[in-house]
N, C-alpha and C positions, 0 to 999 in steps of 0.2 A: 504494500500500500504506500501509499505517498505521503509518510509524516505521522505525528501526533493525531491520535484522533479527540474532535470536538463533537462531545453529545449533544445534538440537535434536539431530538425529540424521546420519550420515554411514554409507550402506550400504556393501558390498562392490563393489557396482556403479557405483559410484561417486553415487550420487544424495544430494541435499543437501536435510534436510528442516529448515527452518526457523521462527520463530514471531515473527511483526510485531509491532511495539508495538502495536495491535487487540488482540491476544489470537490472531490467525487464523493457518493455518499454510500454507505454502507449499512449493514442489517444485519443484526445479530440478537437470537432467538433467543438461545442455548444460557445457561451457568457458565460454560466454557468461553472464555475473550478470545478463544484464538479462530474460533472457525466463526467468520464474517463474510457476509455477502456481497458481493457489490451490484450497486443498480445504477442506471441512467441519471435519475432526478430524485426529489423528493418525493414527488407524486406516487411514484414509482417505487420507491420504498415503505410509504403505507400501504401500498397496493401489496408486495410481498409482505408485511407486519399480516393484512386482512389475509391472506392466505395463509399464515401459520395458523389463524384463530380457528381459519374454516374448515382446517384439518381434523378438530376437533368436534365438529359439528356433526351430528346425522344427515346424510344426505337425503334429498329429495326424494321420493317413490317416483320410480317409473311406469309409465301406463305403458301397458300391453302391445305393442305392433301389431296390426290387421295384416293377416297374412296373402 
């Protein structure tokens, strides 16, 4: 990564979005500091924070296929 990292944001979910001396920003889920994500934008990084959440979710029922 590129530098120091500066904690941007800190969800409910616990997810940790951060911004490397680059300019670029990063996502980390985990207890562990060492395995971090990197994404495009901020946007972009809540958008993977909303995907750790929804891994945890039940998913939707699927309706039947007409054959």
């Amino acid at each position: 990564m590129g530098g120091p990292l500066h904690l941007v944001g800190l969800t409910g979910s616990g997810c940790r979005i951060a911004r490397d001396g680059g300019g670029g920003y990063v996502v980390n889920h985990d207890a562990d500091d060492t395995q971090w994500q990197r994404v495009a934008n901020l946007p972009a990084a809540y958008a993977v924070c909303e995907q750790f959440t929804s891994r945890d979710a039940l998913g939707l029922p699927r309706f039947r296929e007409q054959a």
